[in-house]
C-alpha positions in Angstrom: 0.0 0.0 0.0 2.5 2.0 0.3 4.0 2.1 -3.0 -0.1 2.8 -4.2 -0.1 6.3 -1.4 3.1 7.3 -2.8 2.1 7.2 -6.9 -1.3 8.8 -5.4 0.8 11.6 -4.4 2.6 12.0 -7.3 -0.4 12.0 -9.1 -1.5 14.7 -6.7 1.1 16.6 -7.3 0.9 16.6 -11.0 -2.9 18.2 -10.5 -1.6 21.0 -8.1 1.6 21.9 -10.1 3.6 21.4 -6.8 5.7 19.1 -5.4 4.3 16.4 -2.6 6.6 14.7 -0.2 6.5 11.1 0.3 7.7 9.1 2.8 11.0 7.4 3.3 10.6 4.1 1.0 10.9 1.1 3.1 13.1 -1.1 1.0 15.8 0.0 -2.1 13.7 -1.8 -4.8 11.3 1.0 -3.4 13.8 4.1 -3.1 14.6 3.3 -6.7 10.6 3.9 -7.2 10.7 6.9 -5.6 13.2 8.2 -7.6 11.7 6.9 -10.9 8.8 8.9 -10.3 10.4 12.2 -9.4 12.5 11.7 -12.4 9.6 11.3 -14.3 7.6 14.4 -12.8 10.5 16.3 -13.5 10.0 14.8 -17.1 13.6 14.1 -17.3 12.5 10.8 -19.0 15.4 8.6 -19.4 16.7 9.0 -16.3 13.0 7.9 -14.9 13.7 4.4 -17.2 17.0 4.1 -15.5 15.7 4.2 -12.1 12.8 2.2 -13.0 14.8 -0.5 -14.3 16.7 -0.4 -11.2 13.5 -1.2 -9.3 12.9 -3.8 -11.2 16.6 -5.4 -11.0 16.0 -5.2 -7.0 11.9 -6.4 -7.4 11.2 -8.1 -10.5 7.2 -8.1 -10.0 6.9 -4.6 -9.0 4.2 -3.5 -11.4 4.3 0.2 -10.5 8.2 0.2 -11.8 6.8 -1.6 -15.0 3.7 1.4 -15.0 6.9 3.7 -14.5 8.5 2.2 -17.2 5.7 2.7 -19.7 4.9 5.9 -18.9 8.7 7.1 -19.5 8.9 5.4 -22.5 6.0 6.8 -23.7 6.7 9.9 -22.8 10.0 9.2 -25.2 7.4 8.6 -28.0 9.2 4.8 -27.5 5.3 3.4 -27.7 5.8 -0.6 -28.5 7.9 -0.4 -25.2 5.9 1.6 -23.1 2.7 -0.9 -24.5 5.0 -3.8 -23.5 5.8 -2.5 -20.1 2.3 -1.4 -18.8 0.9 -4.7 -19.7 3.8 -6.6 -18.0 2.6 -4.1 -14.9 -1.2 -5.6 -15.8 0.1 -9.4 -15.6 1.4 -8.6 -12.0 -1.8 -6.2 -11.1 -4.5 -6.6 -13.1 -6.9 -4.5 -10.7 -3.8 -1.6 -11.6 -6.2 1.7 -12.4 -3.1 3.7 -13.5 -1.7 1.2 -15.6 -5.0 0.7 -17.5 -5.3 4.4 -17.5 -1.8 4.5 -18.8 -2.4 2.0 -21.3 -5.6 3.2 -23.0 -3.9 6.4 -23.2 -0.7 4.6 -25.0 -2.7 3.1 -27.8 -4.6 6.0 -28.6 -1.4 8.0 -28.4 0.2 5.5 -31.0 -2.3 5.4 -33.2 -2.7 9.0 -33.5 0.8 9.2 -34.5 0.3 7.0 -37.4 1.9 4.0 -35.7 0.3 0.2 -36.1 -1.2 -0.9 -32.9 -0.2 -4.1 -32.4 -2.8 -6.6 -31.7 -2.7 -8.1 -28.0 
């Protein structure tokens, strides 16, 4: 739950144009989290993969690190991996809001930039 308070936050943040604080993480695979998502609400994008990554090396079925991942390569315009990632994040948390959210969002994206979506 505590990896769901801390993405609500961000998402908070995001909405109010400020910056939230979040509370220490409780395990590196979760610091690494953390620092995914400021990276990516700083937009600095590729450093948000690299940290997200990094949560995954430490917690391999941390679907809000594959969510992370997505969203940061989407936000690269890198949609195939972004897709790939958020529905890895589905596999591990199908009842994952954000993920679907993120994922609707993907394929419309894609498909408005002329890409193929790929068929699931």
């Amino acid at each position: 739950m505590e990896r769901a308070r801390n993405n609500l936050l961000w998402i908070l943040s995001l909405k109010t144009g400020g910056s939230v604080r979040t509370a220490p993480a409780s395990t590196p695979a979760d610091a690494a989290l953390l620092l995914s998502l400021q990276h990516a609400q700083a937009h600095r994008y590729q450093e948000c993969v690299d940290a997200a990554r990094q949560a995954l090396k430490l917690n391999p079925r941390m679907a809000e690190a594959y969510n992370n991942l997505g969203f940061c390569y989407a936000s690269l315009q890198k949609w195939d991996e972004g897709i790939e990632n958020i529905r890895e994040a589905l596999k591990i948390m199908p009842d994952f809001p954000l993920a679907s959210g993120n994922l609707s969002w993907m394929l419309a994206e894609k498909a408005k930039a002329g890409a193929r979506v790929a068929p699931r």
